[in-house]
N, CA and C atoms as an extended XYZ file, in Angstrom:
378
Properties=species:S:1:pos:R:3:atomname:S:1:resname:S:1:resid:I:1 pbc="F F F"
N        77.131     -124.454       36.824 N   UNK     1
C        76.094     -125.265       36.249 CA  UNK     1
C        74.943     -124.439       35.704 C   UNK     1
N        74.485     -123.487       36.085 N   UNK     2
C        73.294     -122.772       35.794 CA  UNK     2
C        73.924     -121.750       34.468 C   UNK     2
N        74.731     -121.671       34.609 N   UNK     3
C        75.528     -121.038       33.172 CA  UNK     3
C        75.393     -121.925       32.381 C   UNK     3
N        75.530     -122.813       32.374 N   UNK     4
C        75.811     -124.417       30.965 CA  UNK     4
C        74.351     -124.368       30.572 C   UNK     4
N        73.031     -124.286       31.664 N   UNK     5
C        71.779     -124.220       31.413 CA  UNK     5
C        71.346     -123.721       30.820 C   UNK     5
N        71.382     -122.578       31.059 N   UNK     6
C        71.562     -121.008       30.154 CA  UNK     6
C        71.460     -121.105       28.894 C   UNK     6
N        72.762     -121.732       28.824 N   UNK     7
C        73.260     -121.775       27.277 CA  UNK     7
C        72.392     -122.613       26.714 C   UNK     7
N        72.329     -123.588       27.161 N   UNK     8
C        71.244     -124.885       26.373 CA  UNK     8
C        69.996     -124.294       26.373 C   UNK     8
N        69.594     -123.551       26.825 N   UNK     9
C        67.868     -123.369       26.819 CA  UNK     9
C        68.283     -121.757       26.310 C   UNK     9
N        68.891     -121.292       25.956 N   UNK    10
C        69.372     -120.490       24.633 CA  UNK    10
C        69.149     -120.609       23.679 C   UNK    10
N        70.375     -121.538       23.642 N   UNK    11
C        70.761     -122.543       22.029 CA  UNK    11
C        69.808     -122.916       21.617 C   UNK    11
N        68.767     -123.896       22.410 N   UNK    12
C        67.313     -124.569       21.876 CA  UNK    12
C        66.690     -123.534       21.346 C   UNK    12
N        66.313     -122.288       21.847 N   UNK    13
C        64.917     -121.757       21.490 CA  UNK    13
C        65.581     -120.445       20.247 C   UNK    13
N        66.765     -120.715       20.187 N   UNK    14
C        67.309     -119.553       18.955 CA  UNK    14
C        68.027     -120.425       17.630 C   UNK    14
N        67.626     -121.667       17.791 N   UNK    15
C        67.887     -122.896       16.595 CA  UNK    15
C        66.608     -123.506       15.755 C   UNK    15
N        66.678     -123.356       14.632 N   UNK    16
C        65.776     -123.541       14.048 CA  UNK    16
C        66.058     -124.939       14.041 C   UNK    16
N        67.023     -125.622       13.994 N   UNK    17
C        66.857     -127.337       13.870 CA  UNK    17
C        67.210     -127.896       15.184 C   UNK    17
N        66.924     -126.658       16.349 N   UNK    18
C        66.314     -127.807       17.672 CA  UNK    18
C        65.043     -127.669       17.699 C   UNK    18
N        64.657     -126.208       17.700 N   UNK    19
C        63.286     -126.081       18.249 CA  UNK    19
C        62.216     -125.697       16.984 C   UNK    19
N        62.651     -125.692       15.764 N   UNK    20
C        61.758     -125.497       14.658 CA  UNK    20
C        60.496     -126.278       14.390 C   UNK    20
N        60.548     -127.357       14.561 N   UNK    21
C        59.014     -128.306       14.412 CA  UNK    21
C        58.212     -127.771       15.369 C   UNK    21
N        58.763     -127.502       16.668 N   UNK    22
C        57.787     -127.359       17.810 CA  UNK    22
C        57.313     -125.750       17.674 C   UNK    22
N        57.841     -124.883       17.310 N   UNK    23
C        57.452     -123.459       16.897 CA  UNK    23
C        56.197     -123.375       15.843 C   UNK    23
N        56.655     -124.298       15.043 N   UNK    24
C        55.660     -124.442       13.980 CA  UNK    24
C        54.509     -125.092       14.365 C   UNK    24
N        54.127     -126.287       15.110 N   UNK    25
C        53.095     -126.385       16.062 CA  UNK    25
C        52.666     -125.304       16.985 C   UNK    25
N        53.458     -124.097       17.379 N   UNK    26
C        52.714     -123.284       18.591 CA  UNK    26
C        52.029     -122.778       17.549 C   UNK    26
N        52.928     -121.883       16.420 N   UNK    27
C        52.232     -120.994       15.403 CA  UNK    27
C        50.862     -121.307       15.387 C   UNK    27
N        50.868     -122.742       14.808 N   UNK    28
C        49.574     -122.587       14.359 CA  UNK    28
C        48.229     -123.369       15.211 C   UNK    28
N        48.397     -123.512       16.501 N   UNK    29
C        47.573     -124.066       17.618 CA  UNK    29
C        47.290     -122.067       17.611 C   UNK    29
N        48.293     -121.163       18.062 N   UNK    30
C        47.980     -120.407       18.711 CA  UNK    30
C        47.541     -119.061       17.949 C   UNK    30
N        48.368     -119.080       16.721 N   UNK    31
C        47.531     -118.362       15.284 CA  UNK    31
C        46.371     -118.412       14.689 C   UNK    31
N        45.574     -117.692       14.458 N   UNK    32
C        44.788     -117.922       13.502 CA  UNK    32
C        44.838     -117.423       11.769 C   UNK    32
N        46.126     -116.785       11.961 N   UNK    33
C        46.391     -116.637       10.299 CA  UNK    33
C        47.744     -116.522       10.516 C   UNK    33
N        48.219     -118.061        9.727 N   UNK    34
C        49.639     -118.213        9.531 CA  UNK    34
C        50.361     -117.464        9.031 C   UNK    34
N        49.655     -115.852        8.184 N   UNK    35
C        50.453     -115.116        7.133 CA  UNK    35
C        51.129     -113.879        8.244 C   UNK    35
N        50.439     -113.953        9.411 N   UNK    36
C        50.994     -112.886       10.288 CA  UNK    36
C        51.903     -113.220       11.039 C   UNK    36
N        52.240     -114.172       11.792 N   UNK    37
C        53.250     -115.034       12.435 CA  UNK    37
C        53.644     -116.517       11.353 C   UNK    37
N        54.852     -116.390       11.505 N   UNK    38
C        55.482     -117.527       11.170 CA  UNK    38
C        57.131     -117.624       11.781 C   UNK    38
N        57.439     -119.010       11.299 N   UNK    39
C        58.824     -119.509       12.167 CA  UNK    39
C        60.008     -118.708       11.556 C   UNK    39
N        59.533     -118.286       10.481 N   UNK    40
C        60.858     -117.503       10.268 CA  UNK    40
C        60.902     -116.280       11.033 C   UNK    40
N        60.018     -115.272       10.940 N   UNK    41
C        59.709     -114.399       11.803 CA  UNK    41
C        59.902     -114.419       13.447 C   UNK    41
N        60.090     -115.990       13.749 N   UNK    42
C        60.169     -116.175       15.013 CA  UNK    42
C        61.812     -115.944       15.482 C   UNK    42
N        62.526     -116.807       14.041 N   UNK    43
C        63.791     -116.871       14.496 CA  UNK    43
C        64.192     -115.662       14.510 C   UNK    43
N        63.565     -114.498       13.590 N   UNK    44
C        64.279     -113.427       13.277 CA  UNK    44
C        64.072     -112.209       14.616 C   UNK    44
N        63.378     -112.470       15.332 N   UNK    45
C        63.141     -111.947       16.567 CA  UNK    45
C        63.747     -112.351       17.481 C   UNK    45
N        63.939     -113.811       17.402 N   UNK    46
C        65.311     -114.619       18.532 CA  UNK    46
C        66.529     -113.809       18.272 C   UNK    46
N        67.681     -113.261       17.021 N   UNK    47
C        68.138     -112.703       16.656 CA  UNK    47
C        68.354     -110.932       17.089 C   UNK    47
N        67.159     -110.570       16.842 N   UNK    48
C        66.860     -109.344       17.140 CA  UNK    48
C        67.172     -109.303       18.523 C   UNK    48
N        66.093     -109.829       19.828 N   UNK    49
C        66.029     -109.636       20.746 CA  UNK    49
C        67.851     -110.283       21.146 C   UNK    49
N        68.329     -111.427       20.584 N   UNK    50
C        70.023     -111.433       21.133 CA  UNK    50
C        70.817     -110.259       20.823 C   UNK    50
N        70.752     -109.545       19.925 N   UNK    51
C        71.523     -108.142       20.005 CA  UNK    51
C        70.767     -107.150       20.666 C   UNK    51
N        69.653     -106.817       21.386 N   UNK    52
C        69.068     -105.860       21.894 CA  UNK    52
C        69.785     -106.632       23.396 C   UNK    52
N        69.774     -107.558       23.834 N   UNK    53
C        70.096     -108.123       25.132 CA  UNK    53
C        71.727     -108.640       24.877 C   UNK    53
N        72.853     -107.510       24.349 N   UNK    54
C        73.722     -108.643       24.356 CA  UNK    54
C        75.025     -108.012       25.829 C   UNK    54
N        74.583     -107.265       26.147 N   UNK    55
C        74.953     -106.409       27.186 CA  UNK    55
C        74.277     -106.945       29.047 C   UNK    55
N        72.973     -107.721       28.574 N   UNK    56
C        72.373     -108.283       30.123 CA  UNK    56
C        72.949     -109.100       30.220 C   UNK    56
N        72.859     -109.358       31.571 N   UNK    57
C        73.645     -110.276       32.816 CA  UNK    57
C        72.916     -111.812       32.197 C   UNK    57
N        74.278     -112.499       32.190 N   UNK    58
C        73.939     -113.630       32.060 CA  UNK    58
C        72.965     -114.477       32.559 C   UNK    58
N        72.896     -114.269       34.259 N   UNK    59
C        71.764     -115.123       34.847 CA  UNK    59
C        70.826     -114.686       35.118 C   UNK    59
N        70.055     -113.496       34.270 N   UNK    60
C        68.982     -113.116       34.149 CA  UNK    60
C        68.307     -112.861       32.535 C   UNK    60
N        69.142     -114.019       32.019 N   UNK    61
C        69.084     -113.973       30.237 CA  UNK    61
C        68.129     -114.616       29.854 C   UNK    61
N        67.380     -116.031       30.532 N   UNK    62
C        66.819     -116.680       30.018 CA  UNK    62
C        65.229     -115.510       30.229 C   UNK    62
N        65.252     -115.030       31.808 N   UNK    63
C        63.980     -113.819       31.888 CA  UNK    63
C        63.775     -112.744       30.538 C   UNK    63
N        65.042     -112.377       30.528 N   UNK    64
C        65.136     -111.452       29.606 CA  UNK    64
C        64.586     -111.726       27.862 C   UNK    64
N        65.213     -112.799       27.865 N   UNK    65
C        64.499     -113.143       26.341 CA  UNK    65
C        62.802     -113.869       26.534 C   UNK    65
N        62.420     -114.005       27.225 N   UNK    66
C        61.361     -114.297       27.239 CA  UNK    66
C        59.934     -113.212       27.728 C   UNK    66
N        60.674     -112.013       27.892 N   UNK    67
C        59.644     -110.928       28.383 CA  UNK    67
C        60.278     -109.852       27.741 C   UNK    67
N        61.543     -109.871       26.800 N   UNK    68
C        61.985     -108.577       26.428 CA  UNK    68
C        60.622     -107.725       25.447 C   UNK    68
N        60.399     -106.309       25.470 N   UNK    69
C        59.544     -106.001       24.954 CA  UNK    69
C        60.084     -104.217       24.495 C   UNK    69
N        59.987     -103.682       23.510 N   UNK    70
C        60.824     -102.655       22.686 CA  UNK    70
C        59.477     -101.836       21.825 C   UNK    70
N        59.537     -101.633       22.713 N   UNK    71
C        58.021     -100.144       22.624 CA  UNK    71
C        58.742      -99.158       21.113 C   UNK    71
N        60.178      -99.245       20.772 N   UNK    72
C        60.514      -98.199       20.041 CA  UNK    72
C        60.971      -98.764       18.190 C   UNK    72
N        61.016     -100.363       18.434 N   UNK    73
C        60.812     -101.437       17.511 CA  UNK    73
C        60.189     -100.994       16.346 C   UNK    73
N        61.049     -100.532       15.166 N   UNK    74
C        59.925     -100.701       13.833 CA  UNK    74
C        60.287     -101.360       13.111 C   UNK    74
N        60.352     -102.899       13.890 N   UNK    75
C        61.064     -103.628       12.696 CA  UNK    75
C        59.640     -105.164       13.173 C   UNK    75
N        59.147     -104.631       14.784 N   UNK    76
C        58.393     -105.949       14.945 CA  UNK    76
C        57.399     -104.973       16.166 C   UNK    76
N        56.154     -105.082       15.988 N   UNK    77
C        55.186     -104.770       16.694 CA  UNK    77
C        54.938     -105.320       17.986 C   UNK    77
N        54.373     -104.756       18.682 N   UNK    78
C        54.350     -105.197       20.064 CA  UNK    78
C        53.579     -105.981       20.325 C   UNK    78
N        51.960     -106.575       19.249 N   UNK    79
C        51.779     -107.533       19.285 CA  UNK    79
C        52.899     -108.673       18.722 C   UNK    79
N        53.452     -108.117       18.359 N   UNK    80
C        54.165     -109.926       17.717 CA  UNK    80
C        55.610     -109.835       18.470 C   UNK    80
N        55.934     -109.295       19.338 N   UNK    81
C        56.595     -109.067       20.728 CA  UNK    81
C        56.178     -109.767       21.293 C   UNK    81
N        55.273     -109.741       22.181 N   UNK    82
C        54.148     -110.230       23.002 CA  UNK    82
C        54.122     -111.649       22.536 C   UNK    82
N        53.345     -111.755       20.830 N   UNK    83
C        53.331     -113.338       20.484 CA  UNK    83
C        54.859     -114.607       20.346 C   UNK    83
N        55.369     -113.875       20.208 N   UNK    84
C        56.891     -114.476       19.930 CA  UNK    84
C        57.779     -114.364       21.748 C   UNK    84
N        56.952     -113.629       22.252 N   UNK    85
C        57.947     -113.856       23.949 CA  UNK    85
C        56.991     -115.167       24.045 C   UNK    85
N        55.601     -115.047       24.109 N   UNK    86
C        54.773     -116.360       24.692 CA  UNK    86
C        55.378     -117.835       24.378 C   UNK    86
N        55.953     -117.392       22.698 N   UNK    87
C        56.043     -118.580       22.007 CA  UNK    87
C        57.375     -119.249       22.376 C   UNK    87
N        58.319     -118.200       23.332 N   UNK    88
C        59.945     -118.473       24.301 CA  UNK    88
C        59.398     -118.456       25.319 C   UNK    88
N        58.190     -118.403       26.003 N   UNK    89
C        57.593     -119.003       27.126 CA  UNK    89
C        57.696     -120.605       26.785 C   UNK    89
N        56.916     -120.518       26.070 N   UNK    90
C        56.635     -122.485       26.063 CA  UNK    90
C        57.555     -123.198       25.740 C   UNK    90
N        58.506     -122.492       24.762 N   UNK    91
C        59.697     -123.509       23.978 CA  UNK    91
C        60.669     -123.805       25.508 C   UNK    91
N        61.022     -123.100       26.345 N   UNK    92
C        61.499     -122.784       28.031 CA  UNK    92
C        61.111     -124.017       28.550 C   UNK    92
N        59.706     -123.973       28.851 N   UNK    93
C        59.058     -125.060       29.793 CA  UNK    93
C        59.149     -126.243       28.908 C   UNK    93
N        58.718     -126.341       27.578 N   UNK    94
C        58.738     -127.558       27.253 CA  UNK    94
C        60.351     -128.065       26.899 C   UNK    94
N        61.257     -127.144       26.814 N   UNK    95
C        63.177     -127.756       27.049 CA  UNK    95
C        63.049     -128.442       28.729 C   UNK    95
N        63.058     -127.567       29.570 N   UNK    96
C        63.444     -127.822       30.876 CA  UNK    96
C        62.642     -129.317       31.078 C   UNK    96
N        61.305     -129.546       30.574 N   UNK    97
C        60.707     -130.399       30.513 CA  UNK    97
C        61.019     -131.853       29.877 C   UNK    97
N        61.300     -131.738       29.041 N   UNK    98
C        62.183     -132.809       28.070 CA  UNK    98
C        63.294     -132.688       27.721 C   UNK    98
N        63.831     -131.843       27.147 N   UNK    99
C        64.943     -131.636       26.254 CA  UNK    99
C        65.935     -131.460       27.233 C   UNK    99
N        66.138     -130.976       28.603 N   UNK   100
C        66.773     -130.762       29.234 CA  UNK   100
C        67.422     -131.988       30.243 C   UNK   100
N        66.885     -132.613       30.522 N   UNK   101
C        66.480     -133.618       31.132 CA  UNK   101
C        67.235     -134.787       30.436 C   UNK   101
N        66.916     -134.753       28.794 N   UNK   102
C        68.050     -136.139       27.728 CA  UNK   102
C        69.316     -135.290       27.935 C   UNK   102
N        69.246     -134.183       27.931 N   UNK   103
C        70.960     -133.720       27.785 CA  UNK   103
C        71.893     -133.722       28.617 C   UNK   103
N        71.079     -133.369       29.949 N   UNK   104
C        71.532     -133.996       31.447 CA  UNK   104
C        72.291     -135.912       31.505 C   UNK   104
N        71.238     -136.746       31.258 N   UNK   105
C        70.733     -138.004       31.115 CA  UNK   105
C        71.966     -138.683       30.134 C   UNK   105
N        72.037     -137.963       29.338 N   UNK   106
C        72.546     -138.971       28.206 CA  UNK   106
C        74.043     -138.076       28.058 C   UNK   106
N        74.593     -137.234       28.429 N   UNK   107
C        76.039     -136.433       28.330 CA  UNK   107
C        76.914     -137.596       28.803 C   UNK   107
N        78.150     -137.237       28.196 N   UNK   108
C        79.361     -138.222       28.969 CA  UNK   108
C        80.384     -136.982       29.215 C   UNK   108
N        79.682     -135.763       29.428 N   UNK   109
C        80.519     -134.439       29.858 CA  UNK   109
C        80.767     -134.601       31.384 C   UNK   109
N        79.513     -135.113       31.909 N   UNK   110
C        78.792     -134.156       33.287 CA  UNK   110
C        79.259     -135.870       33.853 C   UNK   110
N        79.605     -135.312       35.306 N   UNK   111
C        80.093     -136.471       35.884 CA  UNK   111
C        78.929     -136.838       36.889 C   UNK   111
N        78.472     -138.180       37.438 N   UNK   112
C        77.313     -138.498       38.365 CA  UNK   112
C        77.180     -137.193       39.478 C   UNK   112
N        77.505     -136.991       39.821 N   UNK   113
C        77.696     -136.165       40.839 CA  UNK   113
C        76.704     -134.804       40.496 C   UNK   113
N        77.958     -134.405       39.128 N   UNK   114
C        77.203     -133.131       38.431 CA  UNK   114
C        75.508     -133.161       38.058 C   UNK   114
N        75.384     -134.303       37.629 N   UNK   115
C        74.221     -134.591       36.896 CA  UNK   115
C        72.928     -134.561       37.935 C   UNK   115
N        73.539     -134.586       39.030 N   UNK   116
C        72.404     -134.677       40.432 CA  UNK   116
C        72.404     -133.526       40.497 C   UNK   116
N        72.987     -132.611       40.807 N   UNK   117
C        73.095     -131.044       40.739 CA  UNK   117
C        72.078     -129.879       39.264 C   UNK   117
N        72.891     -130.703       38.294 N   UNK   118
C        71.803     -130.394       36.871 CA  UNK   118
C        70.043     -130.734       37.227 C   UNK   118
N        70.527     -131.589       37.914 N   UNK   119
C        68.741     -132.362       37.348 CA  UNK   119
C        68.034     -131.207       38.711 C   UNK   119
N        68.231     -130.946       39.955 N   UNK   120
C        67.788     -130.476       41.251 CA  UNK   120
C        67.592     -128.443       40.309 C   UNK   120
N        68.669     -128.504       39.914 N   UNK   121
C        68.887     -126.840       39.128 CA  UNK   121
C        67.557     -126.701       37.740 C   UNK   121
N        67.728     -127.371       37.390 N   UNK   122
C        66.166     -127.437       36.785 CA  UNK   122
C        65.434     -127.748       36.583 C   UNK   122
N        64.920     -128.246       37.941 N   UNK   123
C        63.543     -128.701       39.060 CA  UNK   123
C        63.354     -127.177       39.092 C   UNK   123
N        64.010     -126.074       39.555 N   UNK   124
C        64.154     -125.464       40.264 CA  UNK   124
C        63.680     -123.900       39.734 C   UNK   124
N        64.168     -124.225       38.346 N   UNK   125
C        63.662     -122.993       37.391 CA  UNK   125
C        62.504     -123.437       36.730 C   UNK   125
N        62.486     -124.670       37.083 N   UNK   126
C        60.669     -124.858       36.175 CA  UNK   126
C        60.020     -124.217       37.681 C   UNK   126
């Protein structure tokens, strides 16, 4: 089960048509000049950081993309490292928060049983 999680709170925050509207709201709550950060730039670091991490352990993947940081990077600065992990900080909490929760809720994969197990498993990582 925590593998299937994984994947979904992956998938969300490295999809531009799950998590693209809501990126574009952090940008610019948390930007003050849209020309230095933007969502494309975001995805292209989701990207980046999945081939720099494609060798880590699965159940320490979701940590990993959200704090990975590459001091030797000349393709993305360590401020916008830094801004783009924060911005897979929140997209994290706000999946496990909602998004996680309808996919649990509304699957005809996951059997009652499972779904009590899903829902307790990420109680657990929030």
């Amino acid at each position: 089960m925590l593998p299937n999680n994984i994947h979904l709170i992956l998938s969300y925050i490295r999809r531009i048509n799950k998590s693209g509207a809501i990126v574009e709201k952090i940008i610019r709550k948390l930007s003050d000049d849209p020309r230095v950060y933007s969502k494309k730039k975001f995805y292209s670091y989701q990207n980046y950081v999945k081939e720099k991490l494609a060798n880590c352990k699965y159940n320490t993947m979701v940590e990993s993309v959200a704090s990975h940081i590459d001091p030797t990077s000349t393709v993305f600065s360590l401020e916008e490292q830094n801004f783009y992990n924060k911005i897979s900080r929140i997209l994290i909490l706000n999946f496990l928060r909602e998004g996680a929760l309808l996919n649990v809720l509304s699957s005809t994969k996951i059997t009652k049983t499972k779904k009590d197990e899903h829902l307790k498993i990420q109680r657990f990582i929030i």
